[in-house]
C-alpha positions in Angstrom: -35.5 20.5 -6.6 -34.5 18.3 -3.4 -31.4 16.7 -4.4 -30.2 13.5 -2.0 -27.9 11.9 -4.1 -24.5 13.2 -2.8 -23.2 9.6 -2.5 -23.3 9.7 -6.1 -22.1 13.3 -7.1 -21.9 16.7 -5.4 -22.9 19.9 -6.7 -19.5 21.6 -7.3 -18.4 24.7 -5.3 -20.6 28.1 -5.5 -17.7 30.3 -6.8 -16.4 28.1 -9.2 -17.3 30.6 -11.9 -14.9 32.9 -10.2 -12.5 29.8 -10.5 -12.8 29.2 -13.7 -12.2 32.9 -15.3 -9.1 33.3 -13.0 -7.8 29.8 -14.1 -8.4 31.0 -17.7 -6.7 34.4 -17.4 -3.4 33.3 -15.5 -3.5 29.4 -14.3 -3.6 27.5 -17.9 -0.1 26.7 -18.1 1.7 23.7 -18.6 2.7 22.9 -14.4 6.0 20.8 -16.1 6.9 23.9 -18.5 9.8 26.2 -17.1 9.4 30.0 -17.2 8.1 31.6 -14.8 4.0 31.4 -15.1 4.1 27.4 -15.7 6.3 27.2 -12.3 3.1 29.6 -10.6 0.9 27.2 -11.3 3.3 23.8 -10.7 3.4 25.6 -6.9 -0.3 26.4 -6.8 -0.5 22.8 -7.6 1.6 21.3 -5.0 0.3 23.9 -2.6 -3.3 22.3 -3.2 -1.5 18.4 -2.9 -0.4 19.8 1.0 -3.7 21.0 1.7 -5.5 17.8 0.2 -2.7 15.5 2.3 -3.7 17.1 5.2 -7.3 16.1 5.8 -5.8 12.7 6.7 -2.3 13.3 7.7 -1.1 11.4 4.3 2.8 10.9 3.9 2.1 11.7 -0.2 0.1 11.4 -3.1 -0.9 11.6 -6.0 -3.5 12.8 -8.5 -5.3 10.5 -10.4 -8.6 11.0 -12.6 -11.5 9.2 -10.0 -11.5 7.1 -6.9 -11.4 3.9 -9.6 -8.0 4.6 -11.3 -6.6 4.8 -7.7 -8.2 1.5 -6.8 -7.2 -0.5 -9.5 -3.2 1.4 -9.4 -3.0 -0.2 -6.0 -5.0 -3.6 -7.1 -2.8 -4.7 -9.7 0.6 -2.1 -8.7 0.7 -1.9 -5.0 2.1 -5.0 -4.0 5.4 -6.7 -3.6 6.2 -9.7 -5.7 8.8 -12.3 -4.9 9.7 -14.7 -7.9 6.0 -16.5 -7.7 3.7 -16.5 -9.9 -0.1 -16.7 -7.8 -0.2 -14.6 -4.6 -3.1 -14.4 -2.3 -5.7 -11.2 -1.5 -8.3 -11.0 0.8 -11.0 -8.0 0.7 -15.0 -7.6 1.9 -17.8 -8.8 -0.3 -19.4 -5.5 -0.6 -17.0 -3.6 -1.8 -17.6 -0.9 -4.2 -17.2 -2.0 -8.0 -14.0 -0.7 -8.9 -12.3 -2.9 -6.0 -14.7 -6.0 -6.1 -14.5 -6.3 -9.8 -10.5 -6.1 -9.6 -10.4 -8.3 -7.6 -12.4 -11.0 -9.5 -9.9 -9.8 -12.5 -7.0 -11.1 -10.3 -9.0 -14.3 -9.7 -9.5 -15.2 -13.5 -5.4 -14.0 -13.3 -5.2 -17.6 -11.3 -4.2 -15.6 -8.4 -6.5 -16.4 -5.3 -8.8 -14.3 -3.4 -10.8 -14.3 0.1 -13.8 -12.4 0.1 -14.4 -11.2 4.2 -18.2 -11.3 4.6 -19.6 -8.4 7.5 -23.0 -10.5 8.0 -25.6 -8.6 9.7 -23.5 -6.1 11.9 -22.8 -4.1 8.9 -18.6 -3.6 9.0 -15.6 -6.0 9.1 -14.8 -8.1 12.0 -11.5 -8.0 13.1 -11.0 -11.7 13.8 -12.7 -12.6 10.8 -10.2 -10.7 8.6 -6.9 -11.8 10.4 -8.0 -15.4 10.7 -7.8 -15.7 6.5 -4.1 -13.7 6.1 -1.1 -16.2 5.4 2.3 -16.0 4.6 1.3 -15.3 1.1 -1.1 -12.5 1.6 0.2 -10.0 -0.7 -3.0 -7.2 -0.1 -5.8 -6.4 1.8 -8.5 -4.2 0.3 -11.0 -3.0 3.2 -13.0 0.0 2.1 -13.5 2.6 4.8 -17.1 3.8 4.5 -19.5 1.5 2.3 -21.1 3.3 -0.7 -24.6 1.9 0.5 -25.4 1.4 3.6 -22.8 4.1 4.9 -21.2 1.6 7.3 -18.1 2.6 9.3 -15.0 0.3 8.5 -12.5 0.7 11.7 -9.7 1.2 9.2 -6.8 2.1 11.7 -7.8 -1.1 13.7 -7.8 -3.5 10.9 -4.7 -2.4 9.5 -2.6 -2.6 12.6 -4.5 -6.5 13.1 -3.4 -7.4 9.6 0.4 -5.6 10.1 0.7 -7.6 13.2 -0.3 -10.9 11.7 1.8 -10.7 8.5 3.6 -7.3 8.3 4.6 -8.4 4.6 1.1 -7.7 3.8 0.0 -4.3 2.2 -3.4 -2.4 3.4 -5.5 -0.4 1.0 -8.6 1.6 2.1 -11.3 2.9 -0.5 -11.8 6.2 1.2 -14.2 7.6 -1.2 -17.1 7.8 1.2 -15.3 8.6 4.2 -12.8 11.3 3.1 -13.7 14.5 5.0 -16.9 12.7 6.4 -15.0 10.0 8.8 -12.2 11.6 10.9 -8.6 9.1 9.7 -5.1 9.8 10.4 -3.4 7.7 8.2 0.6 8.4 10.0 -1.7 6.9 13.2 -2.6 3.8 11.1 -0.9 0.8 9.3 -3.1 1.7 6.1 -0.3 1.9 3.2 -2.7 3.0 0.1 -6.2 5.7 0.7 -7.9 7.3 -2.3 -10.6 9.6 -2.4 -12.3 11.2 -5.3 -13.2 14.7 -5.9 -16.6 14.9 -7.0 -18.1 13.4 -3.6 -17.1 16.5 -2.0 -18.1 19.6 -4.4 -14.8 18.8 -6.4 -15.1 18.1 -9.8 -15.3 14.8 -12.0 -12.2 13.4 -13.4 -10.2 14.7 -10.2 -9.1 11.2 -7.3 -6.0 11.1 -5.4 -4.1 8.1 -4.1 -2.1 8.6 -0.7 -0.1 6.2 0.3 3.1 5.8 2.6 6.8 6.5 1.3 7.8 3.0 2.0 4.8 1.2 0.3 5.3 -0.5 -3.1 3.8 1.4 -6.0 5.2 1.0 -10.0 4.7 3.5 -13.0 1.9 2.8 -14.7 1.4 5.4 -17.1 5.0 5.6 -19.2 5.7 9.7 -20.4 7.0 12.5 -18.8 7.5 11.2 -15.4 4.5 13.3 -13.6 3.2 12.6 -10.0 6.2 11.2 -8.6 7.1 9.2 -11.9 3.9 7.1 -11.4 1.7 8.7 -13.7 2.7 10.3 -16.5 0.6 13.1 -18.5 -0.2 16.6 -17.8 -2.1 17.2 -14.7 -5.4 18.3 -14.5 -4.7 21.8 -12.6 -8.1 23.3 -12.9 -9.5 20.1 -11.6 -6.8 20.2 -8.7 -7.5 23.7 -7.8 -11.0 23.2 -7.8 -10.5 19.7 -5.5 -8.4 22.1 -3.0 -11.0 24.5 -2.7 -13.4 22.0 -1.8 -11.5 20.6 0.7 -10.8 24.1 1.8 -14.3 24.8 2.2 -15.0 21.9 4.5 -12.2 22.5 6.8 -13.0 25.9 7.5 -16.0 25.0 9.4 -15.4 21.1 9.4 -17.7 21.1 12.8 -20.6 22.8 11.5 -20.9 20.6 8.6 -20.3 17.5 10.8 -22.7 18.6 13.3 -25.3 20.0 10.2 -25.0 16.3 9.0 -26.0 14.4 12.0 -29.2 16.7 12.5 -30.1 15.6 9.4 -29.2 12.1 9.6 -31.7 12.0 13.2 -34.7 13.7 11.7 -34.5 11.3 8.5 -34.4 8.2 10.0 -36.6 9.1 12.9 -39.4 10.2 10.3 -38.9 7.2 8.0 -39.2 5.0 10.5 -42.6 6.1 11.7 -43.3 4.8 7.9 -45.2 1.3 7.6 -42.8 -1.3 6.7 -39.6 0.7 7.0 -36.5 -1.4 7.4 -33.3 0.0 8.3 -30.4 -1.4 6.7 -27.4 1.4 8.0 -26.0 0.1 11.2 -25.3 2.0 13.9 -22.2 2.6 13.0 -22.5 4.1 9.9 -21.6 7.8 8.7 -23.7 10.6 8.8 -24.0 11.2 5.2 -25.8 8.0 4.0 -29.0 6.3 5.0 -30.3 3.0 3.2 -34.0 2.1 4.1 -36.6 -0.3 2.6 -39.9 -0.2 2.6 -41.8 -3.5 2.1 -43.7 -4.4 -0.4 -42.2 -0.9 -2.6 -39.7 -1.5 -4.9 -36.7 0.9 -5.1 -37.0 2.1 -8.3 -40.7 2.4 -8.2 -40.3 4.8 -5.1 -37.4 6.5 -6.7 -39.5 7.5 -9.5 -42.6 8.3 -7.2 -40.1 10.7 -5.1 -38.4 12.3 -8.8 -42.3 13.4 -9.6 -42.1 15.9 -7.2 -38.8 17.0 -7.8 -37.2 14.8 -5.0 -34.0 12.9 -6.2 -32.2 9.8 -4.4 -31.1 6.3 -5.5 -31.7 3.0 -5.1 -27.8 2.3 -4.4 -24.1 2.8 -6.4 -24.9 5.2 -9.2 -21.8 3.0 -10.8 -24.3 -0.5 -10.4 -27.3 0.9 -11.5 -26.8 -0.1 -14.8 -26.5 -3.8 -13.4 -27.9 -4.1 -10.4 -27.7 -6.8 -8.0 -27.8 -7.5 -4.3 -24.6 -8.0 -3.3 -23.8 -5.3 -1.2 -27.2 -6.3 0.6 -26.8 -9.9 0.7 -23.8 -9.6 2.5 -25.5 -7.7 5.7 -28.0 -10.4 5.7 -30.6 -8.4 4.0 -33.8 -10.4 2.7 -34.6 -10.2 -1.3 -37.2 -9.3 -0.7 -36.0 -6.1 1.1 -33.3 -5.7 -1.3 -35.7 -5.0 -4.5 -37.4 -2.7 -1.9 -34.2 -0.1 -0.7 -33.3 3.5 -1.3 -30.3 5.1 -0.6 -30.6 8.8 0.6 -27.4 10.5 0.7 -27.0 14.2 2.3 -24.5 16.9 1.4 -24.1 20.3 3.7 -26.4 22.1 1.3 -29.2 20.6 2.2 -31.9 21.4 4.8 -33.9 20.3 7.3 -37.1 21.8 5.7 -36.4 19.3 2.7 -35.7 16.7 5.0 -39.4 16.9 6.3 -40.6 17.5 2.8 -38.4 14.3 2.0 -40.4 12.3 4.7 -43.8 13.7 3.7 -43.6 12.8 0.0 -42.6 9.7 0.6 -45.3 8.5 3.1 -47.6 9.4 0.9 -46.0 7.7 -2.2 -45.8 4.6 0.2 -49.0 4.9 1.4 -50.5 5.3 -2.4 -48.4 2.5 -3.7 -49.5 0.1 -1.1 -53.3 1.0 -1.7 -52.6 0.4 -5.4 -51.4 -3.0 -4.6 -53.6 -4.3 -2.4 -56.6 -4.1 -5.3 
């Protein structure tokens, strides 16, 4: 099996086995209970929220259940309200679902929202965003690394643009695809909300964080017990926590190698696909090294997909949480043709796989083109 569908899910840590019996044997306690086991596991907790803050030098944080609960906290929680009723929010028109359909929630709310368009260079203009903030901007959403065509938001220089132009206005970040991927020091930013989600980096499902700054406006949402800084009550999920830190862990004990391991992969891809008749490259240049979108005309997606998963080769045709639906969107907002759109994969890498499956990757699916398009032309 050739799995490329890490933009969707990772394969969670190798020891987690190991994890998992010593978790059962000694870390099941209740974190908000007070003898002395339930306070080992309360500190192994926070121990893991330092070493999760610190991949992006985040003030604080706290654990959610998946990158969507912290994007919808900050949508309808994390921003100030002054006595008026409609308030305006401006954010990109291919963002992932669980900010993009938020913010149409908001709209049918009667509040009014600006949707930044990147056109054909793939990430957010600067002067486009700051030219649509007024006095009544309550929130900017601009997600950090796009779920599809792995395009590089400049997060730290859009927040400080925004900050400067109405420094009422709170910046949020979907970080999903760039946490631990994209190098981001949020103290070195004016970003006031990041989350990230566990599963995209060997965690596992049902584990997200939100980090945001001390000073930024967040309410309780979830009434109980007063867990995770009286935001978000209910038990935490510890194993899920412990299991998020090791990944994280992991990474940053050889951060370079995977980086570097990522980009090799990322060359020979594209370079091979390319050579492909009718490839079209939808990733910009500045995009991260984890995701490649491609097209190749006159091949639908899913028909590829499903040529590709015959020999044991699995990718995507785009956001595992819009495949149910899908639409063109995301690709109509680079400038992408429809009839490129139908046509694109999405081929997302993780640090377990190899350069021997990238070439078996490129093989299988020159062939699969190259038999599809004979099958068409009769």
């Amino acid at each position: 099996m050739i799995y490329l569908d890490n933009a969707a899910t990772t394969k969670p840590v190798k020891d987690i086995s190991r994890l998992y019996a010593d978790y059962s044997e000694s870390g099941w306690f209740n974190p908000s209970a007070l003898y002395s086991p339930a306070l080992s596991v309360e500190k192994e907790m926070e121990s893991s929220r330092s070493v999760i803050k610190s991949v992006i030098n985040a003030p604080d944080m706290i654990f959610t259940s998946c990158g969507t609960e912290s994007a919808n906290t900050v949508i309808f929680n994390g921003w100030r309200r002054k006595g008026k009723e409609k308030f305006h929010f401006i954010t990109s028109s291919y963002e992932h679902p669980c900010v993009y359909e938020a913010f149409r929630h908001l709209e049918e709310l009667g509040h009014d929202v600006t949707y930044v368009v990147p056109g054909k260079k793939g990430y957010i203009d600067e002067e486009d965003l700051v030219k649509e903030i007024r006095p009544d901007t309550a929130l900017v959403a601009i997600m950090h690394v796009n779920n599809e065509t792995g395009a590089i938001n400049d997060i730290t220089s859009l927040s400080r643009a925004v900050k400067k132009a109405n420094p009422d206005t709170l910046f949020f970040s979907d970080g999903v695809q760039g946490f631990l991927h994209v190098p981001f020091d949020m103290k070195n930013s004016m970003v006031d909300y990041y989350s990230a989600s566990a599963h995209k980096i060997h965690g596992l499902k049902g584990t997200g964080a939100l980090f945001f700054r001390h000073d930024s406006p967040l309410r309780e949402y979830i009434y109980g017990g007063g867990q995770e800084r009286n935001l978000r009550s209910g038990t935490e999920n510890t194993f899920g926590i412990f299991v998020f830190q090791k990944a994280v862990s992991d990474h940053l004990s050889r951060n370079e190698e995977i980086s570097r391991h990522l980009s090799e992969l990322k060359e020979k891809c594209v370079s091979s696909l390319m050579k492909i008749k009718g490839a079209y490259l939808i990733s910009p240049e500045r995009s991260s090294d984890h995701i490649i979108n491609i097209a190749f005309e006159g091949v639908r997606g899913e028909v590829l997909l499903h040529l590709l998963e015959q020999n044991s080769i699995y990718i995507s045709t785009g956001s595992a949480c819009s495949s149910k639906k899908r639409t063109y969107r995301i690709h109509d907002s680079v400038g992408v043709p429809h009839n490129i759109s139908e046509c694109v994969i999405r081929i997302s890498f993780s640090d377990e796989n190899t350069l021997d499956e990238i070439d078996e990757l490129c093989k299988v699916t020159e062939l699969a083109v190259e038999r599809f398009s004979r099958y068409s032309r009769r």
